[in-house]
PDB file of N, CA, C and O in Angstrom:
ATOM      1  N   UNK A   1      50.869 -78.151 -64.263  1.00  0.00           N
ATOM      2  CA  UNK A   1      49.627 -78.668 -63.709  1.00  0.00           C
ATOM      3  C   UNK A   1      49.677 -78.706 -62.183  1.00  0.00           C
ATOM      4  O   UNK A   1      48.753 -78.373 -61.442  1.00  0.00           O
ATOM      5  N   UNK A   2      50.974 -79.192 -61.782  1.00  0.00           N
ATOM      6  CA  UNK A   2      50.990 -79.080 -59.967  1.00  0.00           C
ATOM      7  C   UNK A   2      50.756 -77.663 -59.717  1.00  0.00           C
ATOM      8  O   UNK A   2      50.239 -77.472 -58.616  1.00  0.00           O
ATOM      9  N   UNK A   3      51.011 -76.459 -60.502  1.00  0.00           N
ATOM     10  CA  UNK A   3      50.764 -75.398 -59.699  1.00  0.00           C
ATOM     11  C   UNK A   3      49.183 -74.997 -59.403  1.00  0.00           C
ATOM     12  O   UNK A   3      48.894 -73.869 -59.005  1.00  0.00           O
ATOM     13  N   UNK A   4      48.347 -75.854 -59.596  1.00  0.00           N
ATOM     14  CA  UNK A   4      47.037 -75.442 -59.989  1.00  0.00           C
ATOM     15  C   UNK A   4      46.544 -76.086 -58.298  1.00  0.00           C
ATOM     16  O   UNK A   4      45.487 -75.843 -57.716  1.00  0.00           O
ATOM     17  N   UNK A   5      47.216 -76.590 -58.013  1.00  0.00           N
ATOM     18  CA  UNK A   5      47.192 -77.514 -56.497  1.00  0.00           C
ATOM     19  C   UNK A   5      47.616 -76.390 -55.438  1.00  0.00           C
ATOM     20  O   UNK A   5      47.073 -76.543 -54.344  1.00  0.00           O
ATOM     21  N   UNK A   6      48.498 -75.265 -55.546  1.00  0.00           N
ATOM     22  CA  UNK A   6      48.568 -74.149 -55.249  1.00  0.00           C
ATOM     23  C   UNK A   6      47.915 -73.288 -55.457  1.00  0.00           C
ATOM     24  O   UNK A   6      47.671 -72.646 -54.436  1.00  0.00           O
ATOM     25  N   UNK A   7      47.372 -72.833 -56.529  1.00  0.00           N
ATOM     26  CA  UNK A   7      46.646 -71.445 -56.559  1.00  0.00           C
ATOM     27  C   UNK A   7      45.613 -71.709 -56.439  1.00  0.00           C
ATOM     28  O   UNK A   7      44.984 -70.830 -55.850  1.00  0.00           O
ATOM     29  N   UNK A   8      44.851 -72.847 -56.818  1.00  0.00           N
ATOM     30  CA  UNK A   8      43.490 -73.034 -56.265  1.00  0.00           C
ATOM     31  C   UNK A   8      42.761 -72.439 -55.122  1.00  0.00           C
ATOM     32  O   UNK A   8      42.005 -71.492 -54.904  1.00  0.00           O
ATOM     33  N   UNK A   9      43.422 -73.584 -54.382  1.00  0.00           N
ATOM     34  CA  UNK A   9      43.069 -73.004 -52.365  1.00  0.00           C
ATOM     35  C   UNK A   9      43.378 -71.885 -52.224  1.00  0.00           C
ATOM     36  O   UNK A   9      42.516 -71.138 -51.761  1.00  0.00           O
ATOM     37  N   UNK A  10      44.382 -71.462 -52.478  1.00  0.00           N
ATOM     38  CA  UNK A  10      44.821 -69.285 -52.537  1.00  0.00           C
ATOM     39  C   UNK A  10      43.530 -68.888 -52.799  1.00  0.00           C
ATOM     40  O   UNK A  10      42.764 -68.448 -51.942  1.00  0.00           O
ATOM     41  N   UNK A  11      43.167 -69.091 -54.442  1.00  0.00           N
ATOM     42  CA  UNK A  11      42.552 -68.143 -54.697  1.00  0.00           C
ATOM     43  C   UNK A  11      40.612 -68.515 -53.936  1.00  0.00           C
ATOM     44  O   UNK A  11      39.792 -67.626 -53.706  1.00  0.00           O
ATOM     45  N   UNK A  12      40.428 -69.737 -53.761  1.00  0.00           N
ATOM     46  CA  UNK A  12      39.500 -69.414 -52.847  1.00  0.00           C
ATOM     47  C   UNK A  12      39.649 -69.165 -51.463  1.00  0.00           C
ATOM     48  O   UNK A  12      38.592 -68.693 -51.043  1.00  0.00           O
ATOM     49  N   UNK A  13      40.254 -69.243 -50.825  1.00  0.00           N
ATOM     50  CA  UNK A  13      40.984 -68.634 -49.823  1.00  0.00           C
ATOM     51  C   UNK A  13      40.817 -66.786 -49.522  1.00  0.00           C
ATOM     52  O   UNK A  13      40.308 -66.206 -48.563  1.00  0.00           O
ATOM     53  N   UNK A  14      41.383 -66.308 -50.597  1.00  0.00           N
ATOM     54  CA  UNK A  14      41.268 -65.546 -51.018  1.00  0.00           C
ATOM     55  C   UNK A  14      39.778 -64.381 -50.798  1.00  0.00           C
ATOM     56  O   UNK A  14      39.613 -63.298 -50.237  1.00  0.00           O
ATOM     57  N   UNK A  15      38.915 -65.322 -51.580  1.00  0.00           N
ATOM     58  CA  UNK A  15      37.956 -65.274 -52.099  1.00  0.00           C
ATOM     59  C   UNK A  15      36.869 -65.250 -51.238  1.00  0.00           C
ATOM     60  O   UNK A  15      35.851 -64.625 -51.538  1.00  0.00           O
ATOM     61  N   UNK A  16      36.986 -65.911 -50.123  1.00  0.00           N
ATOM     62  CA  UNK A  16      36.036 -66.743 -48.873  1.00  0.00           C
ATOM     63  C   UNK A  16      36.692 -65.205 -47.647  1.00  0.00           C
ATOM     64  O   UNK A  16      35.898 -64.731 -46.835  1.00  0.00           O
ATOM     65  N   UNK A  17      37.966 -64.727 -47.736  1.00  0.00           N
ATOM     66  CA  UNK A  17      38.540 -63.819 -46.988  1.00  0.00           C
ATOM     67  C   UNK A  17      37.785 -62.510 -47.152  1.00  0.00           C
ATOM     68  O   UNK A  17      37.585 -61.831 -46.144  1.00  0.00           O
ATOM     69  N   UNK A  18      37.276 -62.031 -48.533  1.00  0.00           N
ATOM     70  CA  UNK A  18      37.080 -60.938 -49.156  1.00  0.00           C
ATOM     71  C   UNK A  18      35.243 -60.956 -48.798  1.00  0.00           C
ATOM     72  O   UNK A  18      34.442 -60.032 -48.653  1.00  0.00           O
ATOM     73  N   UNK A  19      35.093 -62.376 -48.753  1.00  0.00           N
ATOM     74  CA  UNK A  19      33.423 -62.233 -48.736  1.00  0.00           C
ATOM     75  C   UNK A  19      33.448 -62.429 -47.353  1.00  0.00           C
ATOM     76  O   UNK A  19      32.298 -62.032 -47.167  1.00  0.00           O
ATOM     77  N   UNK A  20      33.840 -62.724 -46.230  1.00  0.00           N
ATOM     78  CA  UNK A  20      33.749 -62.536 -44.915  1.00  0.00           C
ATOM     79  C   UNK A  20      34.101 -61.387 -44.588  1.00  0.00           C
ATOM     80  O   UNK A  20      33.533 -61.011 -43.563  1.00  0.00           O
ATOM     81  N   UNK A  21      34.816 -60.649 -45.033  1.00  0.00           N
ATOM     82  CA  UNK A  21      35.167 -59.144 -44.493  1.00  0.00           C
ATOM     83  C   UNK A  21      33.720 -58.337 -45.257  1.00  0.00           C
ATOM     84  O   UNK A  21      33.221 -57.390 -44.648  1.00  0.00           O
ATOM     85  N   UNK A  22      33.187 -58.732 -46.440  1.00  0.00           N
ATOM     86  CA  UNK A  22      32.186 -58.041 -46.651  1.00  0.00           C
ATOM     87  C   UNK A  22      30.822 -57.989 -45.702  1.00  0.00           C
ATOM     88  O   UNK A  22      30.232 -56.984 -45.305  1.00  0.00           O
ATOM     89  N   UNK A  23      30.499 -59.412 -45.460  1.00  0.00           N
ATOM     90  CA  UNK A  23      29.547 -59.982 -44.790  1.00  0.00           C
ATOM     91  C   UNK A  23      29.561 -59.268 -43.122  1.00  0.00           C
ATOM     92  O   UNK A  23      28.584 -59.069 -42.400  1.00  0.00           O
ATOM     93  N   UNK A  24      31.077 -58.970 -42.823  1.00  0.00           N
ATOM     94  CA  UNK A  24      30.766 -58.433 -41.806  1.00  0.00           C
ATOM     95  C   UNK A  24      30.691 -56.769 -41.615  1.00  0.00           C
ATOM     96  O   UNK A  24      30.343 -56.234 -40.563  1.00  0.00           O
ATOM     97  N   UNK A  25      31.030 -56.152 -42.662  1.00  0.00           N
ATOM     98  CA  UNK A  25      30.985 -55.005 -42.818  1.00  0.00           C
ATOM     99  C   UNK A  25      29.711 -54.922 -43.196  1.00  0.00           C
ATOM    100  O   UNK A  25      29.608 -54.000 -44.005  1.00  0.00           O
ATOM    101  N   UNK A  26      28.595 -55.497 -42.977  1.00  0.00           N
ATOM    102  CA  UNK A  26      27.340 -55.342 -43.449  1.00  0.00           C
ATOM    103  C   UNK A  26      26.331 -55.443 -42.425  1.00  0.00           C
ATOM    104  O   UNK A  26      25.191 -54.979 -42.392  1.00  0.00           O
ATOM    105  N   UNK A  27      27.170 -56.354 -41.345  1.00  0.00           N
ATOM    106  CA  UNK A  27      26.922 -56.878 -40.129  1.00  0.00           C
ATOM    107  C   UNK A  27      26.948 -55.385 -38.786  1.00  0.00           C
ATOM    108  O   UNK A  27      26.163 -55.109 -37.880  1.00  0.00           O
ATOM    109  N   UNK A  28      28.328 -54.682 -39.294  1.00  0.00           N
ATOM    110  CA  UNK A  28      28.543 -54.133 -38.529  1.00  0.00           C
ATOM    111  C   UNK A  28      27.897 -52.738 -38.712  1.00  0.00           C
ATOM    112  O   UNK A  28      28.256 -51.896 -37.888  1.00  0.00           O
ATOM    113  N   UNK A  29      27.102 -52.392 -39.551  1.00  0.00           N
ATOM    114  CA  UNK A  29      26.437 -51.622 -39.960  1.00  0.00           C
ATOM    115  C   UNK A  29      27.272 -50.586 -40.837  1.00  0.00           C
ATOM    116  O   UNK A  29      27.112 -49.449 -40.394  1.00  0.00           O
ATOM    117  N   UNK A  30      27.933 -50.622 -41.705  1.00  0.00           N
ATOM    118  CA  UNK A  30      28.942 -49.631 -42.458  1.00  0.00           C
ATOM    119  C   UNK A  30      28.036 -49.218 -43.486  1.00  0.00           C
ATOM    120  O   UNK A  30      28.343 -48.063 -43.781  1.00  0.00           O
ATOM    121  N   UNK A  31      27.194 -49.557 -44.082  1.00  0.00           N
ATOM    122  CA  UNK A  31      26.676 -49.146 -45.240  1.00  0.00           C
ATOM    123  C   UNK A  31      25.215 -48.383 -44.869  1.00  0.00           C
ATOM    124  O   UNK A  31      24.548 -47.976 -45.821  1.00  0.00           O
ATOM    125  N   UNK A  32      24.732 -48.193 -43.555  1.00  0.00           N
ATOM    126  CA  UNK A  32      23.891 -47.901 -43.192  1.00  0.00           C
ATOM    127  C   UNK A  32      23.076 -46.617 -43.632  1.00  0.00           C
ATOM    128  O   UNK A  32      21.973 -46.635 -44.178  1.00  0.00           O
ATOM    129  N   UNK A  33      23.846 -45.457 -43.285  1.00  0.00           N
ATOM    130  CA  UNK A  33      23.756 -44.119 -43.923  1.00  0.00           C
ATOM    131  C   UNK A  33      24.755 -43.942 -45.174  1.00  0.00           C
ATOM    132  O   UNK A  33      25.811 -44.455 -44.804  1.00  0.00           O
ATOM    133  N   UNK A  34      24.850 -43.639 -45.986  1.00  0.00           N
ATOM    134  CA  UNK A  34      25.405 -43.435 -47.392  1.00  0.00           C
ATOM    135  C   UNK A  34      25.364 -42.105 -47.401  1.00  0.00           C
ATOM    136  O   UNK A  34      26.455 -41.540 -47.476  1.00  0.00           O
ATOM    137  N   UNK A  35      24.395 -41.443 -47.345  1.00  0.00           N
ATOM    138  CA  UNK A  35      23.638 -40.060 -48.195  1.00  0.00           C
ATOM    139  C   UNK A  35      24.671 -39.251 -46.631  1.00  0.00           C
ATOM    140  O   UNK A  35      25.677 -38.603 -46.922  1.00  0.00           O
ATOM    141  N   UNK A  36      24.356 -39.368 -45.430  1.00  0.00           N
ATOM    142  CA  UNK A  36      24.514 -38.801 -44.328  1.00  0.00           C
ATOM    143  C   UNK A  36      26.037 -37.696 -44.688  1.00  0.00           C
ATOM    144  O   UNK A  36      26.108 -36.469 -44.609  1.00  0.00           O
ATOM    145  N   UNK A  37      27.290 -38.869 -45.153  1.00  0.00           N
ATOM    146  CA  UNK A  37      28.092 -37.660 -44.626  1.00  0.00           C
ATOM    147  C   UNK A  37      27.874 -36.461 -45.962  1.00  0.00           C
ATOM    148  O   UNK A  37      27.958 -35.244 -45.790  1.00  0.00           O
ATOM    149  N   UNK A  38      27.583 -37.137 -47.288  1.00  0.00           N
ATOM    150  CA  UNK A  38      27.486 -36.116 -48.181  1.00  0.00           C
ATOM    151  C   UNK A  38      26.648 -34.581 -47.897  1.00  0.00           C
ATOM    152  O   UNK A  38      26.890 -33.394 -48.117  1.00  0.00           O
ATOM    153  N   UNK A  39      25.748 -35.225 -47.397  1.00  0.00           N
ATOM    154  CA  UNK A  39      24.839 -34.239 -47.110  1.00  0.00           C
ATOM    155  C   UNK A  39      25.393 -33.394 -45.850  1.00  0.00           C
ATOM    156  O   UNK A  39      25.322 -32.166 -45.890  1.00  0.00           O
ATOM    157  N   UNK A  40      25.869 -33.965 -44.886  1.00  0.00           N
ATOM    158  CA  UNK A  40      26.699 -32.983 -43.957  1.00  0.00           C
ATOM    159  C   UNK A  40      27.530 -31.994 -44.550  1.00  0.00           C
ATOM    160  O   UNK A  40      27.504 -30.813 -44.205  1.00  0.00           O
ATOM    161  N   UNK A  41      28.718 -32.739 -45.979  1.00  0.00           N
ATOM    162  CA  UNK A  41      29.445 -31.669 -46.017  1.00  0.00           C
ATOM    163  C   UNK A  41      28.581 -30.619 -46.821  1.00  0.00           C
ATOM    164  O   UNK A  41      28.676 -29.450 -46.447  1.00  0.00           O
ATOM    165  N   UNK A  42      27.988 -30.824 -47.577  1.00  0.00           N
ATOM    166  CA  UNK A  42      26.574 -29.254 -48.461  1.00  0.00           C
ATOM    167  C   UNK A  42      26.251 -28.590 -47.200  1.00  0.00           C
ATOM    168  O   UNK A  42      26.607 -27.414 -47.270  1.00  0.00           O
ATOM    169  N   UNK A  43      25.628 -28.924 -45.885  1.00  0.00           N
ATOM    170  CA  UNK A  43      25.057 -28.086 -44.957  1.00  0.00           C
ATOM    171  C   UNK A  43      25.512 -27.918 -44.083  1.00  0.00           C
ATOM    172  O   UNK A  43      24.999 -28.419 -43.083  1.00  0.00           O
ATOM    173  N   UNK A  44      26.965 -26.969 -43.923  1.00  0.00           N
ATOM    174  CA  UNK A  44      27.619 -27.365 -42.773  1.00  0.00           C
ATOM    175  C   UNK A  44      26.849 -25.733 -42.169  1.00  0.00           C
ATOM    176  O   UNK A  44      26.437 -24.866 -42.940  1.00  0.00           O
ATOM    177  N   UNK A  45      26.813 -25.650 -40.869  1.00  0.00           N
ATOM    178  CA  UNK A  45      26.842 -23.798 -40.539  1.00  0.00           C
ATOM    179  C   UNK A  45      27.781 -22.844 -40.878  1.00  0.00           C
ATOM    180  O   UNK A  45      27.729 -21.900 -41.666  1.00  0.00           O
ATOM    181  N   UNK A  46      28.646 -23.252 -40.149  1.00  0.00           N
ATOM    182  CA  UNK A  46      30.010 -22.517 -40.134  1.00  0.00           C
ATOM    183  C   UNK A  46      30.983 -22.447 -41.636  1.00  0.00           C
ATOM    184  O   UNK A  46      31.712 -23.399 -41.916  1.00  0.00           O
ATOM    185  N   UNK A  47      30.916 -21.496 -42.337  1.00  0.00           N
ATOM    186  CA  UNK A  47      31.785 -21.560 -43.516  1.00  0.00           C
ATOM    187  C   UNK A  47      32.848 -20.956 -43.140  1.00  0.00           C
ATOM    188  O   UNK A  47      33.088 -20.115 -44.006  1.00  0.00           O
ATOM    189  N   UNK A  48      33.901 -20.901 -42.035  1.00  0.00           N
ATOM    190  CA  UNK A  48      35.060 -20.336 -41.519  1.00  0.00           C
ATOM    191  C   UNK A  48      36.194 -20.525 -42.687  1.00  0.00           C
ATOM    192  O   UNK A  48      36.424 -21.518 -43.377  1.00  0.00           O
ATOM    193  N   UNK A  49      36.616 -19.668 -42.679  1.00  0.00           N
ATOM    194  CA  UNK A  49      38.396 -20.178 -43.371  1.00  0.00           C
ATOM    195  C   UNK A  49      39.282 -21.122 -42.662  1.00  0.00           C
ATOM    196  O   UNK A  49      39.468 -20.847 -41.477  1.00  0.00           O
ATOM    197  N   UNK A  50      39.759 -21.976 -43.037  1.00  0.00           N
ATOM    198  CA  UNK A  50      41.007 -23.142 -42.767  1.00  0.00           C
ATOM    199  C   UNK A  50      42.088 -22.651 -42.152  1.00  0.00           C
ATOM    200  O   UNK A  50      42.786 -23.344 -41.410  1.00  0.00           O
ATOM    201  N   UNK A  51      42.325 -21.366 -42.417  1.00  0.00           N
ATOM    202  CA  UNK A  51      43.421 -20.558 -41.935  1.00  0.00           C
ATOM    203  C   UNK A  51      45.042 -21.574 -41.796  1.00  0.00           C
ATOM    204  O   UNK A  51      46.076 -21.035 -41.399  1.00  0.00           O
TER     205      UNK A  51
END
């Protein structure tokens, strides 16, 4: 039962860590274009070899 006094706070801890990194990745505009790079790689000009 004492370990529950431990993992508790972890796991919201945790939890509060995962939704602030989301919140700001949302902030920082990451999800903005989606479609953009897909569609870059279908229409590129140049079909060169990698060589």
């Amino acid at each position: 039962m004492t370990d529950y006094y431990y993992l508790i706070p972890i796991a919201i801890a945790l939890g509060l860590t995962g939704l602030l990194a989301f919140i700001w990745s949302l902030g920082s505009g990451q999800y903005e274009d989606l479609d953009g790079a897909a569609e870059r790689i279908l229409h590129q000009e140049t079909d060169e070899p990698l060589s």
